[in-house]
LUMSEFI-288852 format. One record per residue (C-alpha): x, y, z; residue in one letter. Coordinates in steps of 0.2 Angstrom, whole numbers, padded with zeros to 4 digits, always signed. Layout:
<sites>
XYZa
...
</sites>
This chain:
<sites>
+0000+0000+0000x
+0007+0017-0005x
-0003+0026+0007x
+0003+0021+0022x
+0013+0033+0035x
+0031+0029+0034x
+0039+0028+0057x
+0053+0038+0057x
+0057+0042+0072x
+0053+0038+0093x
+0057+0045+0107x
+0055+0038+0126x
+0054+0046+0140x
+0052+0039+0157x
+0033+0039+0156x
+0031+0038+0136x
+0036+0034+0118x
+0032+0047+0106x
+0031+0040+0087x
+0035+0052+0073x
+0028+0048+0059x
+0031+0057+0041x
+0017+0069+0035x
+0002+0057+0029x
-0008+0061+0014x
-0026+0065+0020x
-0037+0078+0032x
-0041+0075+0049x
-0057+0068+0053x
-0063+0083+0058x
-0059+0092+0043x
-0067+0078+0031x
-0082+0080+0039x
-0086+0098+0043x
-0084+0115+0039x
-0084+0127+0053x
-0088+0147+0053x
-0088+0157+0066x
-0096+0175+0067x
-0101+0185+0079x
-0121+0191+0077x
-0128+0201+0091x
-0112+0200+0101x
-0112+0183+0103x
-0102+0170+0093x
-0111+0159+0082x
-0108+0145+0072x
-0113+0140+0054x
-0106+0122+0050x
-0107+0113+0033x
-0108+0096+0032x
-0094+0090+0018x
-0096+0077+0003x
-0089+0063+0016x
-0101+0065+0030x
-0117+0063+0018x
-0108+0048+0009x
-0105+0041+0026x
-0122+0043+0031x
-0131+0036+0015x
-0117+0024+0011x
-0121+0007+0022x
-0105+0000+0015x
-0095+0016+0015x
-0098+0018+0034x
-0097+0000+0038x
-0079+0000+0028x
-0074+0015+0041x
-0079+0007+0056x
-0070-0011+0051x
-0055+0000+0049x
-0057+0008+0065x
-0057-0006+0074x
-0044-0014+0066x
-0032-0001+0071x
-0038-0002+0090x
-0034-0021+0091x
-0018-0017+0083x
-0015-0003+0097x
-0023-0018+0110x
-0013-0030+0104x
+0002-0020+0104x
+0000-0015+0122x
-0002+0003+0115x
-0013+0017+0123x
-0018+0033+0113x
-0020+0044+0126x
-0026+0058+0114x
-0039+0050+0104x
-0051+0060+0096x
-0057+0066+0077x
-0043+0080+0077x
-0030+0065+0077x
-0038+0052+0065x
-0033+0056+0047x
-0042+0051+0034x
-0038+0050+0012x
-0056+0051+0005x
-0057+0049-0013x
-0073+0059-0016x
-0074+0055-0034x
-0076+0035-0029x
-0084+0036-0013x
-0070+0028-0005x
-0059+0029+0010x
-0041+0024+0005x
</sites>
């Protein structure tokens, strides 16, 4: 596979290893699935969100969103199995590839 992130790099400390990966093609999970504006309106911040092209594909794409999920928990078994915990693990810190034009997740 081509789009696999290459380890470069890890650091220990006396409490944790920090893997340094190269800069993986894709957007965070975050970014894949919204757009976020804020403006202020009446002095108070408000927020105007677009969902992308990957959020209503995952959403009306049975196999598309069960793909992502099988993937997902492959990499947490790899973690478990590894003896591995993400102590950071949120949408920010996934990255995803999404080939729009073929509605799939590379």
């Amino acid at each position: 596979m081509d789009n696999i992130c290459k380890l470069l790099n890890h650091v220990e400390d006396n409490k944790d290893i920090w893997l340094i990966y190269e800069v993986c093609k894709g957007k965070t999970m975050n970014d894949e699935l919204f757009n976020v504006k804020g403006e202020f309106y009446q002095g108070e911040r408000v927020y105007r969100v677009h969902h992308s092209l990957f959020y209503h594909s995952i959403r009306n794409n049975h196999k598309l969103m069960t793909d992502f999920l099988r993937r997902m928990a492959e990499v947490f078994n790899l973690f478990e199995k590894a003896g591995v915990v993400h102590a950071d693990m949120k949408p920010d810190n996934i990255i995803i590839d999404y080939d729009e034009q073929n509605q799939e997740i590379k």
